[in-house]
N, C-alpha and C positions, 0 to 999 in steps of 0.2 A: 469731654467737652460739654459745657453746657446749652442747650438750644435755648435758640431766640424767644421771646415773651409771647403769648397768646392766649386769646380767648377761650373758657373753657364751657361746654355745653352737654348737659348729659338728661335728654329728653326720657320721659316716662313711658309714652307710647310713639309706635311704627307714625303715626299721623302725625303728632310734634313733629318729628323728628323731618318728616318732608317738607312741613312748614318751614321751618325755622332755615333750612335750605335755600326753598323756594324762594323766600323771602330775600336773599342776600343778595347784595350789588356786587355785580361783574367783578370788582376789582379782589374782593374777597376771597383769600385763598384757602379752603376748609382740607382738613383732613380727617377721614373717618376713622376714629376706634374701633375697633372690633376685638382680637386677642392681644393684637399691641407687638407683635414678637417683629415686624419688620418694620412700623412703625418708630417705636420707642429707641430703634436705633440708624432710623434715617434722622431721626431729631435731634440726638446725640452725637452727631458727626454736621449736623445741619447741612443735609444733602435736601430738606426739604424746611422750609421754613411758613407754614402755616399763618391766618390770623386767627383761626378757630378750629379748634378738636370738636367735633362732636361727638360721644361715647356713646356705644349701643348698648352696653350694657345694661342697663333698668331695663329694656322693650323684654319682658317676656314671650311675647309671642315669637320672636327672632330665634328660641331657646328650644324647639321641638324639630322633632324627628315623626315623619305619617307614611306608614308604607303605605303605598298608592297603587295602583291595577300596576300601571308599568315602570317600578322602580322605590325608588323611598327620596322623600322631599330632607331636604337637612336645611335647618335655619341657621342665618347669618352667624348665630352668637353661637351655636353650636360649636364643643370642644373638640378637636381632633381625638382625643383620649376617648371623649364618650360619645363619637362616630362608629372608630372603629371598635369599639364594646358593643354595636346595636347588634342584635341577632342577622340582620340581614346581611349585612358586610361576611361575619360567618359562612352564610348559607347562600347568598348570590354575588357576593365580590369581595372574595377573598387577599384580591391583589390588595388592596387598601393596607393591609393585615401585613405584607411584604414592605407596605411602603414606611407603617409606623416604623419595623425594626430597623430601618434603612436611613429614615430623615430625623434628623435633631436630634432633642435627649427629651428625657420625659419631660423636664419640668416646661420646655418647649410645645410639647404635644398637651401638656395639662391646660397651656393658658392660647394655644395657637388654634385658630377655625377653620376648619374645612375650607367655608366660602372665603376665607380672608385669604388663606393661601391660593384657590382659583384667583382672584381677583388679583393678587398682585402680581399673576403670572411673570415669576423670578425667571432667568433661561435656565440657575439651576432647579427648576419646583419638581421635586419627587412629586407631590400628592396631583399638579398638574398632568401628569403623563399619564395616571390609572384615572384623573376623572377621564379622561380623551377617549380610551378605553374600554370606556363604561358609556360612550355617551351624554356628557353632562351636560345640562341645560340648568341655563340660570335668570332668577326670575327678578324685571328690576322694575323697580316700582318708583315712579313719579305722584304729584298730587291727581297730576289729569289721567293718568292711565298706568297699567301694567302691560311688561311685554315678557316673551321668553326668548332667548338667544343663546344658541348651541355655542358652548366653552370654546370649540375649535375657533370659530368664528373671531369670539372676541376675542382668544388669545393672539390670534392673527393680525390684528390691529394692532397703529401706534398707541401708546398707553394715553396721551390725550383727547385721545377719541372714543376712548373706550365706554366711557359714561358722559350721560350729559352733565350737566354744572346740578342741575334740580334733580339727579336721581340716586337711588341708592339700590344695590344688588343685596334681595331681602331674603333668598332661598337658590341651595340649587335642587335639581333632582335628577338623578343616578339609575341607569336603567340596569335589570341586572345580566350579568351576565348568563348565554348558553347553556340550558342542560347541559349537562355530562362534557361540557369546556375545562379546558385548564388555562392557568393565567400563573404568570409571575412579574416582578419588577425587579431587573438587577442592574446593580450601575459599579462602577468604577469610582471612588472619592476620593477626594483631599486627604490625607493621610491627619492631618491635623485637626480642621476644622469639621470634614463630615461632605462638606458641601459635593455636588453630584461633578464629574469632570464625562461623566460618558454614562445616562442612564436610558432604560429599555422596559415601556411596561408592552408586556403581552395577554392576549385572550387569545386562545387556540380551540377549534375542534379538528380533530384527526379522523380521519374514516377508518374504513375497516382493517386497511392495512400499511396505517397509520402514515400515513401520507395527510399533508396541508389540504383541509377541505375547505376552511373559511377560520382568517385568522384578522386581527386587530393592533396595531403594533404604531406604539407612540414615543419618543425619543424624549430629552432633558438632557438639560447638563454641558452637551457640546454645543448646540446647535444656539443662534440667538433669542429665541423661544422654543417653547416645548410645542411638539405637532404631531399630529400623524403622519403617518407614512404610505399614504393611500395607493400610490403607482406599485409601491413594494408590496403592500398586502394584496393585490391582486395580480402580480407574477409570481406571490409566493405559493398563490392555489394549486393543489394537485403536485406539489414537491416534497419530495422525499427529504425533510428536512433535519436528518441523521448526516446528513452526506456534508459534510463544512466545507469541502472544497468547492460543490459547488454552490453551496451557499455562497461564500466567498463571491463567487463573482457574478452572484445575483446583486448583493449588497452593494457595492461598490460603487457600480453606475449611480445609483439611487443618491448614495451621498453624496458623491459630488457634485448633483443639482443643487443641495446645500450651501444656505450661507452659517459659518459655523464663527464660533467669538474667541479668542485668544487674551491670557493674560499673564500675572509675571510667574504664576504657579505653571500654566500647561497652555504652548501654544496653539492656536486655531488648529492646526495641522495635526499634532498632539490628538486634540480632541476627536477629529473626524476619524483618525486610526485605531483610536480606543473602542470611539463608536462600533465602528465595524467588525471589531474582534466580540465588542459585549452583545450585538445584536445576533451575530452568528452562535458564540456560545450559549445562550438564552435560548434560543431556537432549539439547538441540538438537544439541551438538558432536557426541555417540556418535550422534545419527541419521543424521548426515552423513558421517560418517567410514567 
């Protein structure tokens, strides 16, 4: 299908590009460029029908990576491919690392960004559930001011609240994970497409005899957005979490405070049972390992 006509606008610098926002009347429906990979095919299906594109791509400064006292900043334009290449991901979040081999295909991760996948917080977003994990905070910037706001947060909102009409999300930054923690991300997919039907990222530290001392645990895929699981990671403290039985029916309660989404692939129901089995096996693997 071909999308509807519009306006196209590819500013050179971060300040253009506010402007030219700023500046627009109410009725204007903008959509922002960035890697284009969920974009380009709401366009093509005209699930969204814009009067202006604005592309980020010219902003160079949008295009850097600063490891910082507590964590590493990643700009908007930054590529997933050359995220999870930075030394840091190696050496303090390795989950990222689980998450490339899990979501998309390359030529996806070559042209898709970090922050564009925060922002369009999919309910299936792999790379959503290891930012949650990691803490992610993201930095949006209007003409009048900058602010920071924790990913949880915004992912928790309705999507047209999520930004104002004048602002754009121009960095996030990623704190890293736990000395001597282990993390992983494993999900359940679409046999066809890839897409997540039951995913699980983790950050664990174990004590001494290896028992849950303080763990991090963020879901995708079933649930209507990707979230943490705050009540669980703190009854999951001080369990011996080799033991799947009673894992099991730690898990359990947990999700069905869940509103979870159903479609013609795997129903709601579906999903929340997958869940439960990939979050317990996940657990079990990183205790042992």
């Amino acid at each position: 299908m071909i999308p509807h006509s519009f306006d196209y606008m590819r500013p050179q610098t971060l300040n253009d590009a506010l402007k030219e926002i700023e500046n627009l009347t109410p009725q204007t429906e903008v959509a922002i460029l960035a890697g284009g990979q969920s974009l380009l095919s709401a366009l093509k299906q005209r699930r969204i029908n814009p009067n202006l594109i604005v592309d980020l791509g010219a902003i160079s400064d949008l295009s850097t990576t600063r490891e910082v006292s507590d964590g590493l900043e990643v700009g908007a334009m930054v590529r997933q491919v050359e995220f999870v290449g930075h030394r840091f991901v190696s050496a303090h979040a390795p989950i990222f690392q689980d998450v490339a081999a899990a979501a998309g295909d390359p030529m996806i991760r070559r042209n898709g960004t970090l922050v564009g996948a925060f922002c369009e917080v999919d309910p299936r977003g792999d790379w959503v559930a290891a930012g949650l994990v990691h803490d992610a905070v993201l930095e949006i910037s209007s003409l009048s001011e900058t602010r920071r706001e924790p990913l949880e947060s915004f992912a928790g909102k309705p999507k047209e609240s999520r930004l104002k009409s004048n602002e754009l999300v121009t960095k996030c930054i990623l704190n890293a994970a736990p000395e001597n923690s282990i993390s992983a991300y494993r999900k359940c997919k679409h046999n066809a497409v890839g897409w997540s039907i039951a995913g699980v990222a983790v950050v664990l530290e174990l004590d001494k005899e290896r028992k849950c001392r303080a763990i991090k645990l963020a879901v995708a895929g079933a649930t209507t957005f990707p979230q943490r699981l705050r009540a669980l990671e703190l009854e999951l403290q001080g369990v011996d979490l080799s033991d799947e039985d009673n894992l099991d029916q730690l898990i359990r309660p947990h999700l069905a405070a869940l509103e979870f989404f159903g479609d013609s692939y795997a129903s709601a129901g579906y999903r929340e049972k997958r869940l439960a089995i990939q979050i317990r096996r996940t657990l079990a693997e990183l205790s042992k390992s």
